[in-house]
C-alpha positions as CSV (number, residue, x, y, z in Angstrom):
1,X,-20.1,2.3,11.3
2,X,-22.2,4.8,10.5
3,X,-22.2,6.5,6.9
4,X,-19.9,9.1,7.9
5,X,-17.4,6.9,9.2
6,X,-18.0,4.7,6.2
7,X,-17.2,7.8,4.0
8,X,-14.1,8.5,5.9
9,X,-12.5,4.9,6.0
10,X,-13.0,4.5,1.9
11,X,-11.7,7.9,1.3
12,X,-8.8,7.3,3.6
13,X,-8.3,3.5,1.6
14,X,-8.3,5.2,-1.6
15,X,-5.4,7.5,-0.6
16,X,-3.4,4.8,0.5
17,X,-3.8,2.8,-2.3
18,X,-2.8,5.8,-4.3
19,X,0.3,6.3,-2.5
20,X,1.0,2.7,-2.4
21,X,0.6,2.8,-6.1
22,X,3.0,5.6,-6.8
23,X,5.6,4.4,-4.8
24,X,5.5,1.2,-6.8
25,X,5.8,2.8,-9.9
26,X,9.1,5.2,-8.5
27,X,10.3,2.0,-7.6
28,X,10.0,0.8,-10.6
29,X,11.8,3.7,-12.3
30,X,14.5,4.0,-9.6
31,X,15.2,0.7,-8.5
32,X,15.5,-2.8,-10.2
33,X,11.6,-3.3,-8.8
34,X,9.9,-5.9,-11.9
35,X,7.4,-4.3,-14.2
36,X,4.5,-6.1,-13.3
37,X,0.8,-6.5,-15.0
38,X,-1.6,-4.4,-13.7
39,X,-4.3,-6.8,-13.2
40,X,-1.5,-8.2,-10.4
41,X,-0.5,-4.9,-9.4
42,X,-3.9,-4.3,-8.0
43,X,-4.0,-6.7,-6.2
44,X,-1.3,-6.3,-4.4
45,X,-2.2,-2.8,-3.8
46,X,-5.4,-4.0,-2.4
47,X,-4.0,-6.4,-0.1
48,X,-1.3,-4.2,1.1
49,X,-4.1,-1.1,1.7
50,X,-5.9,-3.2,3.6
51,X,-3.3,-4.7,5.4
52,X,-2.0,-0.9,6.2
53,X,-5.2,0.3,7.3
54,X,-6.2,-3.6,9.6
55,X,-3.0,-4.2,11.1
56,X,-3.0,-1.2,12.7
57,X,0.5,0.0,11.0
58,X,-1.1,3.7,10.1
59,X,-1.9,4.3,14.1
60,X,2.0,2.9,14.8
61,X,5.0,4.3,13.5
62,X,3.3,7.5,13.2
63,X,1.2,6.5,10.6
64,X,4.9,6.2,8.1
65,X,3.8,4.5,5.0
66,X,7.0,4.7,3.7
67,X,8.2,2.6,6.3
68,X,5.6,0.1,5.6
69,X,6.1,-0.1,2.1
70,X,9.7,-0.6,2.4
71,X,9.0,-3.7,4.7
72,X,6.2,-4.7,2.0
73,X,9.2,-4.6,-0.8
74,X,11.9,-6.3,1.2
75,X,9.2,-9.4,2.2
76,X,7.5,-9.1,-1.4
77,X,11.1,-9.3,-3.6
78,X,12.1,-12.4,-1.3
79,X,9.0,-14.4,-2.7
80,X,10.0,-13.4,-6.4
């Protein structure tokens, strides 16, 4: 990649984490979602961002995070 590219990709990861983020915290407000640490919320942030932008998921589905996320909850609140 050059640093363009670079520039783009890490731009484009911090919006998603963002929106990730937020819908977390909505979910949290709206929905019986656990209030969780932030130190672990980060992290899954991060590995959800990066699983968003890897798998592919943003080119499929028409890029619907929302989508995603709700998959990400429904797997996530089974574990808990």
């Amino acid at each position: 990649m050059d640093d363009t590219e670079i520039k783009m990709y890490e731009k484009n990861w911090v919006k998603i984490a963002i929106c990730l983020a937020r819908m977390y915290g909505v979910g949290e407000c709206l929905r019986p979602l656990p209030n969780i640490p932030l130190d672990e919320m980060a992290d899954i942030v991060i590995e959800w961002t990066d699983e968003y932008i890897k798998s592919g998921w943003n080119l499929s589905n028409g890029g619907d995070i929302v989508d995603f996320f709700e998959m990400k909850i429904k797997i996530w609140t089974m574990d808990i």
